[in-house]
C-alpha positions as CSV (number, residue, x, y, z in Angstrom):
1,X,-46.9,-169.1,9.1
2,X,-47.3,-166.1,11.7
3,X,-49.9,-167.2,14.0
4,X,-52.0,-164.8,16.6
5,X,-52.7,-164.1,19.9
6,X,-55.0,-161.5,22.1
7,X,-52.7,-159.5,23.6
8,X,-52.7,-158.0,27.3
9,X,-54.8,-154.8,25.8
10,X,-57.3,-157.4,25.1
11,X,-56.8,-157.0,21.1
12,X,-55.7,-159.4,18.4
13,X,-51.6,-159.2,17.5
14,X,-48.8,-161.1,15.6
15,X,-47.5,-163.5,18.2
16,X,-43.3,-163.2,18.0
17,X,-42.5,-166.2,20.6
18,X,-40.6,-169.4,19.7
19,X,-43.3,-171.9,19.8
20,X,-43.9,-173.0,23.4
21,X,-42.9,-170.0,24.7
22,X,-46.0,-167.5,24.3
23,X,-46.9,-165.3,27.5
24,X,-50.8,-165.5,26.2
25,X,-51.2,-169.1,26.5
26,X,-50.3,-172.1,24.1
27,X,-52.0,-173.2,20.9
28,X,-55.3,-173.2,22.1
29,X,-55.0,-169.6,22.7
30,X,-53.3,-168.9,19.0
31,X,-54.9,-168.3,16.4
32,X,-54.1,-168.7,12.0
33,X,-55.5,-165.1,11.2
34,X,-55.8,-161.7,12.4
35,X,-59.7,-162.3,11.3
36,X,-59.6,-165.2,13.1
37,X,-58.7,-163.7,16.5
38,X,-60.8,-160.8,16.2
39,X,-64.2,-163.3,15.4
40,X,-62.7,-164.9,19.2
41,X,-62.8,-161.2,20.5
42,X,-66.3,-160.4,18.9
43,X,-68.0,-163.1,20.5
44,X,-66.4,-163.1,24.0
45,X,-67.8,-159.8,23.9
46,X,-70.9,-160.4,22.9
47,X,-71.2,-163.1,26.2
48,X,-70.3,-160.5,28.6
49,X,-71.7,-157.4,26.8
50,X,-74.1,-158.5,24.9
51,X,-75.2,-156.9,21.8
52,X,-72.5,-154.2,22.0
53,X,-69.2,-155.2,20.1
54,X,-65.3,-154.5,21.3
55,X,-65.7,-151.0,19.3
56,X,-68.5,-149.7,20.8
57,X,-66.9,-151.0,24.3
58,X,-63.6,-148.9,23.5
59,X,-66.1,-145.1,22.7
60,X,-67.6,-145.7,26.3
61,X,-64.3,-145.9,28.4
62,X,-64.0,-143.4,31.0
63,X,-61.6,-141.0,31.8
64,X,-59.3,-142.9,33.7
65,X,-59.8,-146.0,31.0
66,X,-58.6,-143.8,27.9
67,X,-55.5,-142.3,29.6
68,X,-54.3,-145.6,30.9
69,X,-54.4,-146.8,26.8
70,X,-52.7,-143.6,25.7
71,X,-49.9,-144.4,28.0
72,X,-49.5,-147.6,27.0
73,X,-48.9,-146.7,23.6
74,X,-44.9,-147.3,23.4
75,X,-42.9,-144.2,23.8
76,X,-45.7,-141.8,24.8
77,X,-43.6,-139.9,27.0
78,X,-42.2,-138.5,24.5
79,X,-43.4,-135.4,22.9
80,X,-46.4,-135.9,20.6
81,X,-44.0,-134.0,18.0
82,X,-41.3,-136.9,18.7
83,X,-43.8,-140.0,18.7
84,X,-42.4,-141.6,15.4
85,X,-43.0,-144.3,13.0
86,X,-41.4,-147.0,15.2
87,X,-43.4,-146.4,17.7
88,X,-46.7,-146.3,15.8
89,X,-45.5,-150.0,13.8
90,X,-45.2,-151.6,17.6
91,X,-48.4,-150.0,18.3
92,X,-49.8,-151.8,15.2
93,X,-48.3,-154.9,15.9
94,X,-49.3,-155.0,19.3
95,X,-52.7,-154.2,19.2
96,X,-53.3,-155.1,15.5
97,X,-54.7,-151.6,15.1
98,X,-54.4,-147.4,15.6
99,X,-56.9,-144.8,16.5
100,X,-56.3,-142.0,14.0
101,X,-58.1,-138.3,14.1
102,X,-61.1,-137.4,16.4
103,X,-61.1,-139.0,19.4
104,X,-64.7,-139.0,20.0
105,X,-65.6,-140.4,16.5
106,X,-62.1,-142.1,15.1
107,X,-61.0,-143.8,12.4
108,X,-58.7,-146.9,12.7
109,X,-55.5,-147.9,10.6
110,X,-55.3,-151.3,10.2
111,X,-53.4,-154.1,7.9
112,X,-55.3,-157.3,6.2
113,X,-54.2,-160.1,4.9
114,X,-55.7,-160.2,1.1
115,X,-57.9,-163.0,0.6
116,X,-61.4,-163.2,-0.2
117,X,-62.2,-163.6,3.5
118,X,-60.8,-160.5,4.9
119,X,-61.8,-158.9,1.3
120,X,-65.7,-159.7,1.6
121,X,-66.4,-157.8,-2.1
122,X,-63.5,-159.1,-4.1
123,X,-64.4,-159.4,-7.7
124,X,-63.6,-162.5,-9.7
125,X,-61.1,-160.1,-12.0
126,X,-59.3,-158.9,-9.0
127,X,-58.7,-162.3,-7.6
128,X,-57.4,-163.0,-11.0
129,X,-54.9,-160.3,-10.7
130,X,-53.7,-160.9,-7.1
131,X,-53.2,-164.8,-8.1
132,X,-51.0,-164.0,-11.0
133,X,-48.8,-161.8,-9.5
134,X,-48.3,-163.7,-6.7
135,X,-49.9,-161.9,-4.1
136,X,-53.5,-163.2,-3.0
137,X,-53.4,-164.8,0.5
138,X,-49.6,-163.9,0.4
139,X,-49.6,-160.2,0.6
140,X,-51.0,-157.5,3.1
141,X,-52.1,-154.0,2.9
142,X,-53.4,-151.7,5.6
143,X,-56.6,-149.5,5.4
144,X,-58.1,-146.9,7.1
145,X,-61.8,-147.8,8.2
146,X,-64.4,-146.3,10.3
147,X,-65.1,-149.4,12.2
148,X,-63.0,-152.2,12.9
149,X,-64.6,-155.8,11.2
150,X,-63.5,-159.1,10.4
151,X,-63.9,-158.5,6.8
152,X,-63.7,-155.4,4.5
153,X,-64.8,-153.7,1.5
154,X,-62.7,-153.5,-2.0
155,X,-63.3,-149.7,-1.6
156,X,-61.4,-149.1,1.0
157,X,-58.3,-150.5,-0.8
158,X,-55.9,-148.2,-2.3
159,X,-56.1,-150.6,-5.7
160,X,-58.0,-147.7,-8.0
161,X,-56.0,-144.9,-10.7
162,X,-55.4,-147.8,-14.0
163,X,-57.9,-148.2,-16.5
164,X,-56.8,-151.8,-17.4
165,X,-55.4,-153.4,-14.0
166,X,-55.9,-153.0,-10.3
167,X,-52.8,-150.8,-8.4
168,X,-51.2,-153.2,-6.4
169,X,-47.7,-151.0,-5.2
170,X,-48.9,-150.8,-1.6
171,X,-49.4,-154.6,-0.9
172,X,-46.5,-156.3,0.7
173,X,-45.0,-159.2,1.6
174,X,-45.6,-158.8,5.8
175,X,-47.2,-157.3,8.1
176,X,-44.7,-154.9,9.3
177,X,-44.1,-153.8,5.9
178,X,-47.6,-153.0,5.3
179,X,-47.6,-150.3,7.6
180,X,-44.2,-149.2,5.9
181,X,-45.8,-148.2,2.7
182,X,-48.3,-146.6,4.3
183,X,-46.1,-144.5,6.2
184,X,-44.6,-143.5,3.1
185,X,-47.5,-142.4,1.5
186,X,-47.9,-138.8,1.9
187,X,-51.8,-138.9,0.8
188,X,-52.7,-141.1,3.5
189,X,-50.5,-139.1,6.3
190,X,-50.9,-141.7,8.9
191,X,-48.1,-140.6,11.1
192,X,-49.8,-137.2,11.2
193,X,-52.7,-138.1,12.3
194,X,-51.8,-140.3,14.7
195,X,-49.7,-137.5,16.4
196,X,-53.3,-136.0,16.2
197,X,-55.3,-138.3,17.8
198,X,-52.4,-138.6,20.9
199,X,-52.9,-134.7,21.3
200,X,-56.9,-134.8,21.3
201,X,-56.7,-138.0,23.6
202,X,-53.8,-136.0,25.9
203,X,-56.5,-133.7,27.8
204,X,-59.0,-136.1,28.3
């Protein structure tokens, strides 16, 4: 079972290390969901910010703050043209998550696991579904969202187009390829606009 750490960006990731061997710390600092590290995050921040949350933290970074993230981001001194889809999965799966579009107001990419937890609106006849075909609390599907939460809405799932069943072509078996399908999707142009929000982010 992939466990999950908060990584040095201060973010929830999949932890890769043998047992034992973890850089962030031992179990005590794992934890058994993405949801799970990200309720850890929330409330640290709420201790030493308050009412704000990790979000709102991020919009108020200054100038020196947001070009020391952008070059973090792996491969960023490449060309924004030349930034590709492996760099933007080990983005992902480093900081669980990606700014996409305006940087002043942006959207984030970001993959679930599907359960009724990380699902807070999931209907009794999509449950059904997801059980018999093998997928709920065994599949996971990334999202675009306009804040980052411990649980999300159904209507942000690309599950909608059949009369009779829920789409379920974009959920997969792990993490990593969650974000593959949705790099294949060319609706959903994520490597696009992630490409876009480097360039906005570049000058600032």
């Amino acid at each position: 079972m992939t466990k999950f750490h908060i990584s040095k960006h201060g973010m929830p990731a999949p932890c890769k290390a043998e047992k034992g061997n973890c850089p962030y710390g031992g179990e005590e600092s794992h934890f058994n969901s993405l949801e799970e590290a990200q309720e850890f995050i929330d409330k640290r921040n709420e201790e030493r910010y308050g009412l704000l949350n990790s979000v709102d933290e991020r919009r108020k970074m200054d100038k020196h703050d947001r070009e020391k993230e952008v070059a973090d981001i792996p491969g960023y001194k490449k060309t924004d043209e030349e930034y590709d889809s492996k760099d933007l999965i080990e983005k992902v799966q480093i900081k669980g998550f990606i700014a996409i579009d305006d940087a002043d107001d942006p959207l984030y990419y970001t993959v679930i696991l599907v359960n009724d937890t990380n699902i807070k609106d999931m209907t009794n006849k999509f449950k059904s579904q997801l059980i018999e075909e093998g997928l709920y609390n065994n599949s996971y599907i990334g999202i675009i969202t306009n804040k980052l939460s411990s649980s999300y809405s159904m209507d942000l799932l690309p599950i909608y187009g059949s009369s009779s069943r829920y789409v379920t072509k974009w959920f997969a078996s792990t993490f990593e390829a969650a974000i593959k399908n949705s790099l294949r999707d060319k609706q959903l142009s994520l490597l696009k606009r992630a490409r876009n929000y480097l360039q906005i982010n570049k000058g600032r």
